[in-house]
Every structure is written in C-alpha cells, then in structure tokens.
N, CA, C and O atoms as a Tripos MOL2 file, in Angstrom:
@<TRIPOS>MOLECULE
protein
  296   295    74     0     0
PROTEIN
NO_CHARGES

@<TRIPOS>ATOM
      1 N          50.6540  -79.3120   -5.5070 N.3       1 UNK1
      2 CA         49.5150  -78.4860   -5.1850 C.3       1 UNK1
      3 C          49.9530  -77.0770   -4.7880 C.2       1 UNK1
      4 O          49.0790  -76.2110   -4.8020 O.2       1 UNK1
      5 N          51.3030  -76.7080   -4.4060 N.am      2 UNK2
      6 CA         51.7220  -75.6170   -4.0370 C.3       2 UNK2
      7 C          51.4320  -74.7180   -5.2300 C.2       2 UNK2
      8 O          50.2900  -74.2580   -5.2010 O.2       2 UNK2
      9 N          51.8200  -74.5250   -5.7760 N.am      3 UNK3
     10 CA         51.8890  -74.0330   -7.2260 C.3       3 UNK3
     11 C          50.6620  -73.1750   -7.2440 C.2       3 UNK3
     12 O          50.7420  -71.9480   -7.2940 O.2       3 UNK3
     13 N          49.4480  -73.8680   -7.2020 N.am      4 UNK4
     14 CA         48.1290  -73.3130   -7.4140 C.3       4 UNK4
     15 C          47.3740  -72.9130   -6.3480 C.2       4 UNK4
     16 O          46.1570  -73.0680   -6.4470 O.2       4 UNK4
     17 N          47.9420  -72.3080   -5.0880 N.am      5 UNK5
     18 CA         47.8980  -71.9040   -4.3370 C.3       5 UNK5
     19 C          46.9550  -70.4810   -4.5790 C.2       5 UNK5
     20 O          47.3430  -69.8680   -5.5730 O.2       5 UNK5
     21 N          45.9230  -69.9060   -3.9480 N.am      6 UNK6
     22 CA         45.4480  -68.9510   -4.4850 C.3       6 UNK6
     23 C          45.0520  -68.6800   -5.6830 C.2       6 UNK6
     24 O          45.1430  -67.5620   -6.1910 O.2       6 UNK6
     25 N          44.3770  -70.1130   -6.4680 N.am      7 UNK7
     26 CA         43.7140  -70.1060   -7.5650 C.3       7 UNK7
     27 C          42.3850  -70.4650   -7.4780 C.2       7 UNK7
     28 O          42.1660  -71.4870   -6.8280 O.2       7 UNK7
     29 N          41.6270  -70.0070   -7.8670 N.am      8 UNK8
     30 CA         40.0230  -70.6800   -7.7810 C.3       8 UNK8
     31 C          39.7440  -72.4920   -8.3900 C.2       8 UNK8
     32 O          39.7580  -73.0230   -9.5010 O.2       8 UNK8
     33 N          39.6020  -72.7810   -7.5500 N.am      9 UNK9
     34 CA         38.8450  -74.1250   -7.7170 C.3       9 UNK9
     35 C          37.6040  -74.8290   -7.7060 C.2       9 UNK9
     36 O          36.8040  -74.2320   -6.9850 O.2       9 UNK9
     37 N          37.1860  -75.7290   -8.1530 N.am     10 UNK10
     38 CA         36.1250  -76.7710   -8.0850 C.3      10 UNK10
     39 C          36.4400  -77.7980   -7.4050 C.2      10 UNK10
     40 O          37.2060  -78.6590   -7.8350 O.2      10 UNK10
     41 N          35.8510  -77.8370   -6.1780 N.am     11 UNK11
     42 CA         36.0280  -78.9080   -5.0100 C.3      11 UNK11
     43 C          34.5580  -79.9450   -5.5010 C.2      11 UNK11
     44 O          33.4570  -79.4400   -5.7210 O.2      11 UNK11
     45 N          34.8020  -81.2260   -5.5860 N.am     12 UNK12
     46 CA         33.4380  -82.1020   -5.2780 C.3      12 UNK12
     47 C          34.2470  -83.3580   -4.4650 C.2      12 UNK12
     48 O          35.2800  -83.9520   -4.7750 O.2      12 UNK12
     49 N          33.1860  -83.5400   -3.0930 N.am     13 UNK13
     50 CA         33.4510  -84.4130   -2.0740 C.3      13 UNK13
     51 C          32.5700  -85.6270   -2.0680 C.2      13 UNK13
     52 O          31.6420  -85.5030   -2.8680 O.2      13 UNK13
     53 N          32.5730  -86.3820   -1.6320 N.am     14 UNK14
     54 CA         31.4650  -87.2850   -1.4180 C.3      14 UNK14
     55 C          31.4680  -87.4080   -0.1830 C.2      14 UNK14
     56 O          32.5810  -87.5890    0.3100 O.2      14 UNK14
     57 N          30.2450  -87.3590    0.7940 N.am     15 UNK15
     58 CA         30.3300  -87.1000    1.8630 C.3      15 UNK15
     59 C          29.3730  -88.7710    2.1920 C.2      15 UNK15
     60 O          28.7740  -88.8690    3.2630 O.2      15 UNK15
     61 N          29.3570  -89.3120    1.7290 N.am     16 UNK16
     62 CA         29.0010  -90.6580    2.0750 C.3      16 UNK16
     63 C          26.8480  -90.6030    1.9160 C.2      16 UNK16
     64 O          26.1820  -89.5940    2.1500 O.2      16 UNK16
     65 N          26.2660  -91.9810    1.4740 N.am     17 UNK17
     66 CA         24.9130  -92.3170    1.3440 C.3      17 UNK17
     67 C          24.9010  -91.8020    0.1070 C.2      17 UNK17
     68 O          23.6950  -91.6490   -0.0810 O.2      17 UNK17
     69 N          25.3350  -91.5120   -0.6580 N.am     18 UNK18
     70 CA         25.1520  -91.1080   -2.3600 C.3      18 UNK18
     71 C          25.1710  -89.2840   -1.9280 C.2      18 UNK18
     72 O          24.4620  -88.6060   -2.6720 O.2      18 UNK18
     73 N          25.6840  -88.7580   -1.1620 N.am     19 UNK19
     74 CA         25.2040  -87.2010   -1.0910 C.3      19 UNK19
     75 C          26.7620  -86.8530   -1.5140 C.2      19 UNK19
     76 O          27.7460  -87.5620   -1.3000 O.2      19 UNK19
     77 N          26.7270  -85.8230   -2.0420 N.am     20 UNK20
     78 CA         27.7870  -85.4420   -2.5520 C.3      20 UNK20
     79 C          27.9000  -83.1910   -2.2600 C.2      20 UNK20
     80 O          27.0680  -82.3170   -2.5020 O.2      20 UNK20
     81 N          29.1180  -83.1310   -1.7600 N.am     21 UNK21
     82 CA         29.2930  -81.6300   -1.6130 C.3      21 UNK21
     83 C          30.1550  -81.2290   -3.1620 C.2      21 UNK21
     84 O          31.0650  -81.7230   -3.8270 O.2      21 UNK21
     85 N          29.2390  -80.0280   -3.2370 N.am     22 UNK22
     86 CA         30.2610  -79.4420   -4.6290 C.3      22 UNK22
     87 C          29.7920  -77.7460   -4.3550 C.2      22 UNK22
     88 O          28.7480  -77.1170   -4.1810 O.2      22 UNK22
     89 N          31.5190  -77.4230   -4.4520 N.am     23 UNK23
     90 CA         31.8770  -75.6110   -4.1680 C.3      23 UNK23
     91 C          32.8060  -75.5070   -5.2580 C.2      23 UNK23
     92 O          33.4840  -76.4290   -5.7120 O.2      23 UNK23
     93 N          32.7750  -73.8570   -5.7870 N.am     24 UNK24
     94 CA         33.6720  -73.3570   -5.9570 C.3      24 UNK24
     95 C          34.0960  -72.3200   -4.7810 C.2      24 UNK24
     96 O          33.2950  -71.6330   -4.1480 O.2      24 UNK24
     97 N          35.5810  -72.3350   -4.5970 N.am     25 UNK25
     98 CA         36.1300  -71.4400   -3.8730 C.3      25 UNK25
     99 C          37.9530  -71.4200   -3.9080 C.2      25 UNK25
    100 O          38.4150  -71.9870   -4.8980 O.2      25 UNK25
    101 N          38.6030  -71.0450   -3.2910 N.am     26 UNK26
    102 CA         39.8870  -70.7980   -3.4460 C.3      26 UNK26
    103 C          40.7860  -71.7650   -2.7600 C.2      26 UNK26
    104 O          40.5190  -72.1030   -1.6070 O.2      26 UNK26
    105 N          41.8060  -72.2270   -3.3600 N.am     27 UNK27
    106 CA         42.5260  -72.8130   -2.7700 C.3      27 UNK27
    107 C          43.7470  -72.1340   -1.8200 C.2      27 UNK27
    108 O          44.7920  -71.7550   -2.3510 O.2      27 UNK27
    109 N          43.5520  -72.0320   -0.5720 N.am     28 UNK28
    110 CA         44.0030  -71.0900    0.4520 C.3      28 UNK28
    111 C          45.3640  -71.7920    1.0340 C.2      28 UNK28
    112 O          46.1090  -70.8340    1.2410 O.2      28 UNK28
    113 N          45.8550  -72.6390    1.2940 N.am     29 UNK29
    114 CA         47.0960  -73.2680    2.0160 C.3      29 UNK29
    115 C          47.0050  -74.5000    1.5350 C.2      29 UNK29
    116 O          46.0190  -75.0670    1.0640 O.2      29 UNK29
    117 N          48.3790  -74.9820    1.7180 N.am     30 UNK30
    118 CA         48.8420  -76.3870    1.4900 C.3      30 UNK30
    119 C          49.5290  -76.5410    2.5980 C.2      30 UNK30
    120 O          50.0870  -75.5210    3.0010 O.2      30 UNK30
    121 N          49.7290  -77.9860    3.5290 N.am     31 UNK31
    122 CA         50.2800  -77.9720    4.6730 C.3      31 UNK31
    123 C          50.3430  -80.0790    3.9300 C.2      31 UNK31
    124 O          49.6350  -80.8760    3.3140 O.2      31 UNK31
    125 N          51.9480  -79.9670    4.7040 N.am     32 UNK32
    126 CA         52.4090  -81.8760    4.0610 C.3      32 UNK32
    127 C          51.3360  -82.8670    3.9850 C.2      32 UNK32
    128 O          51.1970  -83.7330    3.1210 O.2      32 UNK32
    129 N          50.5050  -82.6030    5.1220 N.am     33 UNK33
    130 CA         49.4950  -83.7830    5.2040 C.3      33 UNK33
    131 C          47.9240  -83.3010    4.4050 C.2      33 UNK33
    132 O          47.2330  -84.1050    3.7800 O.2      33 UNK33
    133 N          47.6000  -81.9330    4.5820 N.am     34 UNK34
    134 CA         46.5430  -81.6700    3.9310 C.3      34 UNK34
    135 C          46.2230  -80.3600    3.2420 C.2      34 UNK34
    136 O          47.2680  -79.7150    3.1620 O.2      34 UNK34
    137 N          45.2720  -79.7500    2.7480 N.am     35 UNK35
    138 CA         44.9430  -78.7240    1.9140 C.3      35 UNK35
    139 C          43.7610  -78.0790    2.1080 C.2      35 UNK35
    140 O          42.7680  -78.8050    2.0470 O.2      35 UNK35
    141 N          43.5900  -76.9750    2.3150 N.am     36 UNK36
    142 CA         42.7780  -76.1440    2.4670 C.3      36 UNK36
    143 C          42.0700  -75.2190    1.4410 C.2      36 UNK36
    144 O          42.7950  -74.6350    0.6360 O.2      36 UNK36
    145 N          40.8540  -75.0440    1.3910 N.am     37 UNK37
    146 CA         39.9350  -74.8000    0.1340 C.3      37 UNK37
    147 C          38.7520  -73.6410    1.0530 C.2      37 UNK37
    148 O          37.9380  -74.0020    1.9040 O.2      37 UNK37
    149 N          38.9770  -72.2520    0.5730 N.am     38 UNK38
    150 CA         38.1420  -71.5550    0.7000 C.3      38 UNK38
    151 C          36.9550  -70.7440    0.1650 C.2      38 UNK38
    152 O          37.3900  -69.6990   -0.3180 O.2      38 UNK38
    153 N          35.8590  -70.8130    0.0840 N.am     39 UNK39
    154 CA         34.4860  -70.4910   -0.1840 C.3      39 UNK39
    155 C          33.4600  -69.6470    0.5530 C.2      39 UNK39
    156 O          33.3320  -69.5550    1.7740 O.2      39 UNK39
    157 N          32.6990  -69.0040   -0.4650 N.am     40 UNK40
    158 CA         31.5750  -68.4600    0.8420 C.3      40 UNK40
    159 C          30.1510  -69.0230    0.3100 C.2      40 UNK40
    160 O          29.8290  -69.3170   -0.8410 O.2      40 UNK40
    161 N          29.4580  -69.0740    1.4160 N.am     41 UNK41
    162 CA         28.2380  -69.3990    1.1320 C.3      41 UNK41
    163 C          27.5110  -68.8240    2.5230 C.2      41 UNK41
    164 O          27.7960  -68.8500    3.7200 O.2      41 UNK41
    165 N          26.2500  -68.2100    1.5880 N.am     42 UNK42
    166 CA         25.0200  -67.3170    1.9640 C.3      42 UNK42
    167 C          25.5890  -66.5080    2.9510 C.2      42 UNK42
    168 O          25.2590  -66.4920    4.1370 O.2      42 UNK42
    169 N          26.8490  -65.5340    2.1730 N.am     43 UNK43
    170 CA         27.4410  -64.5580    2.5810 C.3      43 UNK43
    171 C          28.3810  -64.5990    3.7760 C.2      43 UNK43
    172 O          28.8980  -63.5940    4.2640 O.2      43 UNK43
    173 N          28.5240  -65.6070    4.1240 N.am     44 UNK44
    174 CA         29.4490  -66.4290    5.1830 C.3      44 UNK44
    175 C          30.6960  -67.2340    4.5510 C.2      44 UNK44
    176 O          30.6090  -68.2810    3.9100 O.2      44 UNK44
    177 N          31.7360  -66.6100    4.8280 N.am     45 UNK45
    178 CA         32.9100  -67.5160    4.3160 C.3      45 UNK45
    179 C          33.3680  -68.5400    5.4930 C.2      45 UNK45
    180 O          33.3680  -68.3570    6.7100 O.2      45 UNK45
    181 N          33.8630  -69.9760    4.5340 N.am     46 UNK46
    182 CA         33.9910  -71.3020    4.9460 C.3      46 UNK46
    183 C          35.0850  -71.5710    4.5350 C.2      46 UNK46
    184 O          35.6360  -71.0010    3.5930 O.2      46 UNK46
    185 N          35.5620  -72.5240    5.2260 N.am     47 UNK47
    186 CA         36.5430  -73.2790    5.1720 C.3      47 UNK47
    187 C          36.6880  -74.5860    5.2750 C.2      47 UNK47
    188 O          36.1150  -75.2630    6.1290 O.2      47 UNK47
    189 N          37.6220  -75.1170    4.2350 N.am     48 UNK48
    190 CA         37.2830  -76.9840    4.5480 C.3      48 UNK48
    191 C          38.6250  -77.4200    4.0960 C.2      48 UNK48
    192 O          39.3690  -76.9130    3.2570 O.2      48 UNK48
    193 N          38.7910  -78.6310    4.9490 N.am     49 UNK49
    194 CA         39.8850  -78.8090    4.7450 C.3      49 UNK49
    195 C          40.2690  -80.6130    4.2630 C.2      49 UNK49
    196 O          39.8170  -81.3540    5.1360 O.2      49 UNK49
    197 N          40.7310  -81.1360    3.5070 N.am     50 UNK50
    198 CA         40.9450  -82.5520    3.0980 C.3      50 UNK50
    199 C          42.6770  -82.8180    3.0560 C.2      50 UNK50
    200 O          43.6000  -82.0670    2.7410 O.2      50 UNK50
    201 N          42.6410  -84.3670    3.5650 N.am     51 UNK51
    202 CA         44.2300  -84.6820    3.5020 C.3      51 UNK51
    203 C          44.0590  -85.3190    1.6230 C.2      51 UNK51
    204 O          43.1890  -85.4890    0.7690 O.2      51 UNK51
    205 N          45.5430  -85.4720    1.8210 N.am     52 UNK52
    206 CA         45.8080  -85.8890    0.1610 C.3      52 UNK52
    207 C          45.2920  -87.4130    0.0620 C.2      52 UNK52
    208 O          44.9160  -88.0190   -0.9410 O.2      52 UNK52
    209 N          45.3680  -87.7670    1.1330 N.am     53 UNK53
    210 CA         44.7010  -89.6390    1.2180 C.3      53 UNK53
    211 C          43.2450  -89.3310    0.6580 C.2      53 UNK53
    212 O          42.7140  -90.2610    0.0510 O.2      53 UNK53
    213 N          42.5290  -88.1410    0.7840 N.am     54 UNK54
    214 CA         41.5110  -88.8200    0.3670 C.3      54 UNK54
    215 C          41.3640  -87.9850   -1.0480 C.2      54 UNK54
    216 O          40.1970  -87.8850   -1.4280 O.2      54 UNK54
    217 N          42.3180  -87.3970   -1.8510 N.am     55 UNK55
    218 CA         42.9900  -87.3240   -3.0840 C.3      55 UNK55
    219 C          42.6180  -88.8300   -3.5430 C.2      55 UNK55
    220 O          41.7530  -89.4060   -4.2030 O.2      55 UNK55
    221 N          43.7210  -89.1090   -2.8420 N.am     56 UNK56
    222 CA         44.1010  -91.3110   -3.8290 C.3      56 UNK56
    223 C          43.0450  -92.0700   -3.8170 C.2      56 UNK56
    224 O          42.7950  -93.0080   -4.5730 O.2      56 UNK56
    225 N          42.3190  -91.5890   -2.8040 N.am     57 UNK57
    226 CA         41.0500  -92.6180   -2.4750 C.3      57 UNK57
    227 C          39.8920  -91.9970   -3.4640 C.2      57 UNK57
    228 O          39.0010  -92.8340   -3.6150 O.2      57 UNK57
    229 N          39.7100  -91.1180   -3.9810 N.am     58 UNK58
    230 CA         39.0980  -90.3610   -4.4000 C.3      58 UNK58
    231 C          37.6840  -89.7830   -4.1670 C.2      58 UNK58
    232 O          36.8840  -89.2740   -4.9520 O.2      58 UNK58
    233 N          37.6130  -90.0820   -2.5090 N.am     59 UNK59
    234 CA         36.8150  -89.0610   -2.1980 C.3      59 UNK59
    235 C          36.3920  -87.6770   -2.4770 C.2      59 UNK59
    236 O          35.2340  -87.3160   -2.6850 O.2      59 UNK59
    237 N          37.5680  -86.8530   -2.4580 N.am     60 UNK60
    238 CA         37.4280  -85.7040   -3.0830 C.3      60 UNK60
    239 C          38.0300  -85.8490   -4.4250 C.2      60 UNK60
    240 O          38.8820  -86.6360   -4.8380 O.2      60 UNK60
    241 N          37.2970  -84.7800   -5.0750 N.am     61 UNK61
    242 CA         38.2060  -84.3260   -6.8500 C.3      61 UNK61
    243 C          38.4480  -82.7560   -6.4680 C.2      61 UNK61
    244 O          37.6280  -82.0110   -5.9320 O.2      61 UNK61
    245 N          39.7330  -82.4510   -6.8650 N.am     62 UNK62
    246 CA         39.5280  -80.8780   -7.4610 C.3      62 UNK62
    247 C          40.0660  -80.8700   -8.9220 C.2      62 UNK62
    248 O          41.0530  -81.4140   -9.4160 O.2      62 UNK62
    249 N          38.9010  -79.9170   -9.5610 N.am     63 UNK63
    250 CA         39.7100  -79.3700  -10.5170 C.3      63 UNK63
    251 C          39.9750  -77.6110  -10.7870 C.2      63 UNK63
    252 O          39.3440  -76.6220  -10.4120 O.2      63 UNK63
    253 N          41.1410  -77.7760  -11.5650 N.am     64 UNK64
    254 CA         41.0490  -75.9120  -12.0160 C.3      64 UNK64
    255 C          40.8570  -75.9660  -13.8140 C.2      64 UNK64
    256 O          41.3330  -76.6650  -14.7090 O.2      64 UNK64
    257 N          39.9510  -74.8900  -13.7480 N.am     65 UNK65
    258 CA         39.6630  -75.0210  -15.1870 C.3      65 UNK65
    259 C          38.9750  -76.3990  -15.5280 C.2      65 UNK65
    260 O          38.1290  -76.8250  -14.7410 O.2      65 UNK65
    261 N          39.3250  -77.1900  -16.7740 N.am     66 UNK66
    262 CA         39.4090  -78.2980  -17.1250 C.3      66 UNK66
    263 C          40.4120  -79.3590  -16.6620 C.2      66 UNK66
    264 O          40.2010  -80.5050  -17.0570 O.2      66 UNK66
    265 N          41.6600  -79.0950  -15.7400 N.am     67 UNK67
    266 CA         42.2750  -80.0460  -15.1310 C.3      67 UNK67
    267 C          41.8700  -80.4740  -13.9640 C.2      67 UNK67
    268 O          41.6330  -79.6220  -13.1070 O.2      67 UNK67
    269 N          41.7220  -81.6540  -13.7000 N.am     68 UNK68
    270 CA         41.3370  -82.2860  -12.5520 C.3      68 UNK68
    271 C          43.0980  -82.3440  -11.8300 C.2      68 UNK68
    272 O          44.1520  -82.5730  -12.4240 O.2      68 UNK68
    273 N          42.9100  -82.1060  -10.6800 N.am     69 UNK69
    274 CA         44.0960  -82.5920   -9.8620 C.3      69 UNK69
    275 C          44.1040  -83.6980   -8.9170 C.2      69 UNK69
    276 O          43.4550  -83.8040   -7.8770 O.2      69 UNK69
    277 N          44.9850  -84.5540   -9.4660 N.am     70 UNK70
    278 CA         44.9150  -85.8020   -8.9430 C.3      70 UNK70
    279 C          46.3620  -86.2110   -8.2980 C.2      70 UNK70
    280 O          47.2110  -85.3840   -8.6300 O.2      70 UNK70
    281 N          46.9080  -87.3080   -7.4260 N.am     71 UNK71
    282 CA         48.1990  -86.8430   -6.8360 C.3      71 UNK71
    283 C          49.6050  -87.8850   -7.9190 C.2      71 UNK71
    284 O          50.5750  -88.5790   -7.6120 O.2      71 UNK71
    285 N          48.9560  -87.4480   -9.2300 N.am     72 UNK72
    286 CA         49.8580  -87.8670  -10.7890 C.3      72 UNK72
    287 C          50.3090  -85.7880  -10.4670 C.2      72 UNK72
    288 O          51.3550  -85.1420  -10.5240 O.2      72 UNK72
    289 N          49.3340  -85.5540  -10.2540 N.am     73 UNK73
    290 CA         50.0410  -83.4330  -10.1120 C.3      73 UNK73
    291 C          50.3490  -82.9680   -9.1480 C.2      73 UNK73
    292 O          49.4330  -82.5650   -8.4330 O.2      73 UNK73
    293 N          51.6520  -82.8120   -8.7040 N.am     74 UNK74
    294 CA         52.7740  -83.1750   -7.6130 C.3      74 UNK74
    295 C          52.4340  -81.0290   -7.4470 C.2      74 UNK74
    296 O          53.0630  -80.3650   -6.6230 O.2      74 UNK74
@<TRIPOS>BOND
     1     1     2 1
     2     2     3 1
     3     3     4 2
     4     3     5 am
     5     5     6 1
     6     6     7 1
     7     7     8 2
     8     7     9 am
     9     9    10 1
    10    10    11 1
    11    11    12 2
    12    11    13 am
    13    13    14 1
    14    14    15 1
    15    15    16 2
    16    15    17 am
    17    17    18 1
    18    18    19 1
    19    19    20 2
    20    19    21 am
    21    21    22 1
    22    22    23 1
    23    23    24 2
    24    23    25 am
    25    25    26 1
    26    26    27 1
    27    27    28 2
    28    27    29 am
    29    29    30 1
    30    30    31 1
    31    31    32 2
    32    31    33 am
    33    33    34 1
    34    34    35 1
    35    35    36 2
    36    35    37 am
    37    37    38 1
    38    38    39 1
    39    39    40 2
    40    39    41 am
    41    41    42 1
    42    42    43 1
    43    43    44 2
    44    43    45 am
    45    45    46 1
    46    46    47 1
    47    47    48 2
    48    47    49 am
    49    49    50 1
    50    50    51 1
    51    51    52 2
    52    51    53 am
    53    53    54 1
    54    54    55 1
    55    55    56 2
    56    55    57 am
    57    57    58 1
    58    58    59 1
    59    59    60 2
    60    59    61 am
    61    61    62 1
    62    62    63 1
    63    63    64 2
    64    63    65 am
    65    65    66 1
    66    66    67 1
    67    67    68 2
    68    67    69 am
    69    69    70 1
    70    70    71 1
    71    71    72 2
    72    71    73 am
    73    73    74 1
    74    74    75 1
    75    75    76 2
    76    75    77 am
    77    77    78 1
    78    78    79 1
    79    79    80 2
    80    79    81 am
    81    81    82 1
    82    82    83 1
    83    83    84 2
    84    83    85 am
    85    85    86 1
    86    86    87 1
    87    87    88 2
    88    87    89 am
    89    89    90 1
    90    90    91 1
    91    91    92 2
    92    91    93 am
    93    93    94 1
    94    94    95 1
    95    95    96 2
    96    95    97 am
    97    97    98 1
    98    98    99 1
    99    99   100 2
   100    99   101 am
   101   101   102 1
   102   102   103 1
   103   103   104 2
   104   103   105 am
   105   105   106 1
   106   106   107 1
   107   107   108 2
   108   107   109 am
   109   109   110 1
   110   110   111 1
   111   111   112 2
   112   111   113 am
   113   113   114 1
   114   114   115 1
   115   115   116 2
   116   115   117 am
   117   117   118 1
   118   118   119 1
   119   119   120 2
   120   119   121 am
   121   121   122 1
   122   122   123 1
   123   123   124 2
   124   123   125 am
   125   125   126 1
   126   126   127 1
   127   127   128 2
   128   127   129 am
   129   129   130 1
   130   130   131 1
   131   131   132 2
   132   131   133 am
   133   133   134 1
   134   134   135 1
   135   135   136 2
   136   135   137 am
   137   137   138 1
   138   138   139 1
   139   139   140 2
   140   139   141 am
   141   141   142 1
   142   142   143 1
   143   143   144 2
   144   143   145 am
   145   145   146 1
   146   146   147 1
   147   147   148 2
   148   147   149 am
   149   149   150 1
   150   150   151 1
   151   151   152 2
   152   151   153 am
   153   153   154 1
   154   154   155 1
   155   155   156 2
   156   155   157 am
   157   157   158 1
   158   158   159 1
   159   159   160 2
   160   159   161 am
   161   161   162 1
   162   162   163 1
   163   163   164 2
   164   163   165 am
   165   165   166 1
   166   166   167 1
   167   167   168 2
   168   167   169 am
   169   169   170 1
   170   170   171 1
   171   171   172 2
   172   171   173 am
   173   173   174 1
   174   174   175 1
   175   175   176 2
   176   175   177 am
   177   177   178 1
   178   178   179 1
   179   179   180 2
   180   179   181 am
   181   181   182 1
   182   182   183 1
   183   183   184 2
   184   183   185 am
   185   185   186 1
   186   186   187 1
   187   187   188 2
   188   187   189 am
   189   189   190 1
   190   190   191 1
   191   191   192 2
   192   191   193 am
   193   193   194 1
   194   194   195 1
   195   195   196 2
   196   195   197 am
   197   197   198 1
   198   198   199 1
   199   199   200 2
   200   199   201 am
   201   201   202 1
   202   202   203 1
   203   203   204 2
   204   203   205 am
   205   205   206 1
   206   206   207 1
   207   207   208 2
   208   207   209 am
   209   209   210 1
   210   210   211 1
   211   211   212 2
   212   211   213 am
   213   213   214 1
   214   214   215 1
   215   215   216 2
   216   215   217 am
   217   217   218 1
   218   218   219 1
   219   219   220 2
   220   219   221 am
   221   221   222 1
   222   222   223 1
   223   223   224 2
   224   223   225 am
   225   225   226 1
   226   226   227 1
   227   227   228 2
   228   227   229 am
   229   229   230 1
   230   230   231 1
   231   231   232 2
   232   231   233 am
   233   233   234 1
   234   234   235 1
   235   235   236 2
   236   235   237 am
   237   237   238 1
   238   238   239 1
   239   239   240 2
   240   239   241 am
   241   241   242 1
   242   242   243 1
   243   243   244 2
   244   243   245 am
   245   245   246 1
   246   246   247 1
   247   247   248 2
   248   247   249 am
   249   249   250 1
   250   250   251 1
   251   251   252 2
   252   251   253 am
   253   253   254 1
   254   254   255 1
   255   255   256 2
   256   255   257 am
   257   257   258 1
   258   258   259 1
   259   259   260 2
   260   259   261 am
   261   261   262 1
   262   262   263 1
   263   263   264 2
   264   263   265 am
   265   265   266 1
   266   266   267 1
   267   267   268 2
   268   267   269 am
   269   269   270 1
   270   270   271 1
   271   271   272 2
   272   271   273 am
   273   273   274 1
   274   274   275 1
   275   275   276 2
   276   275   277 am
   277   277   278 1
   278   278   279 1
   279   279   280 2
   280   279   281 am
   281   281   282 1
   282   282   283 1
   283   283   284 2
   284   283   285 am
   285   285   286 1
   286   286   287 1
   287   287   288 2
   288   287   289 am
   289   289   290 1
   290   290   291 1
   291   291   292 2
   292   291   293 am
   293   293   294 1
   294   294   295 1
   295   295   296 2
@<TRIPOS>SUBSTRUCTURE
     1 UNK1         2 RESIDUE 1 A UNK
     2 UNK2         6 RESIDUE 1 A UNK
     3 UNK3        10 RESIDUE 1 A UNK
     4 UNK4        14 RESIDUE 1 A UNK
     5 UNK5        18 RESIDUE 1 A UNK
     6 UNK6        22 RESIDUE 1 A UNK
     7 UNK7        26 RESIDUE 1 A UNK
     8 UNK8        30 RESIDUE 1 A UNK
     9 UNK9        34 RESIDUE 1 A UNK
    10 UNK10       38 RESIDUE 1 A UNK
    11 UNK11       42 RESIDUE 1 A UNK
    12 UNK12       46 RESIDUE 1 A UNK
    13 UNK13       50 RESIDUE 1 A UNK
    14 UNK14       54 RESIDUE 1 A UNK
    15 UNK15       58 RESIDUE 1 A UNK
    16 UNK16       62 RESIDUE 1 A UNK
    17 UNK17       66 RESIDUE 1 A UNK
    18 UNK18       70 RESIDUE 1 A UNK
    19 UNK19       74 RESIDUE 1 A UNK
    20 UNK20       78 RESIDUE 1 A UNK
    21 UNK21       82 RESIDUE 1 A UNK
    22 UNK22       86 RESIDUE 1 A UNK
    23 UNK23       90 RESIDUE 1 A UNK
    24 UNK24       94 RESIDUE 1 A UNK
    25 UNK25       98 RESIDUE 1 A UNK
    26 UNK26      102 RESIDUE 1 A UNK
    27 UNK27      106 RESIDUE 1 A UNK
    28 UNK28      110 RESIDUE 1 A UNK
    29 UNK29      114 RESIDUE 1 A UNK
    30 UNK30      118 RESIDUE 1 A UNK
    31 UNK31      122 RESIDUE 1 A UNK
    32 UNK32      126 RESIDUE 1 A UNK
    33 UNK33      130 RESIDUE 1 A UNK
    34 UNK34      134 RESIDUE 1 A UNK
    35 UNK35      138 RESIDUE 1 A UNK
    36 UNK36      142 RESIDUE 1 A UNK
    37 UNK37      146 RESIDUE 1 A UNK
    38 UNK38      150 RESIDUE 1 A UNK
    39 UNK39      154 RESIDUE 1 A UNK
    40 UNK40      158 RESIDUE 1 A UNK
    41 UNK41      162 RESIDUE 1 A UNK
    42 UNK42      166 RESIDUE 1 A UNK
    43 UNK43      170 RESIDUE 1 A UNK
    44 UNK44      174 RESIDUE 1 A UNK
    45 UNK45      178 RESIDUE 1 A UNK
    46 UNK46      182 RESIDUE 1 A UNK
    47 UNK47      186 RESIDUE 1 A UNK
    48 UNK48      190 RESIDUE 1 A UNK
    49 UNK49      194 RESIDUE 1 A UNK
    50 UNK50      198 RESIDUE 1 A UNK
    51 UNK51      202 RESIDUE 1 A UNK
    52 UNK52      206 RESIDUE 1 A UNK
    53 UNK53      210 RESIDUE 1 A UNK
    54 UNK54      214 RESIDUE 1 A UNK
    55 UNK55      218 RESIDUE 1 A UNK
    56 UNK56      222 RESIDUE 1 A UNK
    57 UNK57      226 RESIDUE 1 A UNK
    58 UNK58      230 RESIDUE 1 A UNK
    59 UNK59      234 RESIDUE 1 A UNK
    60 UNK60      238 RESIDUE 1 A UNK
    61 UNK61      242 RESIDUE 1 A UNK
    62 UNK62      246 RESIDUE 1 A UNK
    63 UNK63      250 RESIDUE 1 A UNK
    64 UNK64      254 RESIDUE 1 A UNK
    65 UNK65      258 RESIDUE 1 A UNK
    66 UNK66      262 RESIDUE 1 A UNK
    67 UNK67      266 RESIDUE 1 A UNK
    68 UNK68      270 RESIDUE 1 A UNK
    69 UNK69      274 RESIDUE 1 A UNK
    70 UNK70      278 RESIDUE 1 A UNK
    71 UNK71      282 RESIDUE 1 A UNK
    72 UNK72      286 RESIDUE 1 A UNK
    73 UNK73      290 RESIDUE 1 A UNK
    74 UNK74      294 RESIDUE 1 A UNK
C-alpha cells in the first residue's frame, strides 16, 4: 500500500445493517497496522482511517482506477 501513497482512491466500507459508506478521496499515510484515506465533504475535509484486518475481512474495498486493492497487493 506504500507505493500508492498520495493517489486518489475509491474507498467503499460497510458500516453494518446493509448501509454502506462510499468516498473518493486520497490515500494520505500508511502506518504497519492501518491506513489512512483522505476526503472532503460539504467543504469540510475528513479523515478515516481502517486497519488491514478489515482489508481480509472485507469490510472495506479500495480501489485505484480499475484495481481493487486487496492484501494479494503488498
């Protein structure tokens, strides 16, 4: 995930009851246990942050472009 550090992404989460979060925004830091994804919304910039567990679990997806990153993309 280092690599694509400061690339724009497509974050979609599932935040549990069938509701689901979906942003585009930037992928801002990588830290061993988790990853950080930055966005603005209604002119307010956000920040969110997911560990790679919920990568495997597949709570969250990101992709860039047409690649989905999954933790097969080291």
């Amino acid at each position: 995930m280092d690599s694509f550090v400061g690339q724009e992404v497509s974050l979609k989460a599932n935040t549990g009851r069938k509701k689901v979060f979906q942003v585009k925004g930037i992928l801002e830091q990588t830290y061993p246990k988790i990853f950080v994804v930055k966005f603005r919304e209604r002119q307010v910039e956000r920040r969110v942050s997911y560990s790679y567990a919920d990568l495997l679990t597949e709570v969250v997806e990101i992709s860039i472009g047409e690649n989905r990153i999954g933790m097969e993309t080291n």
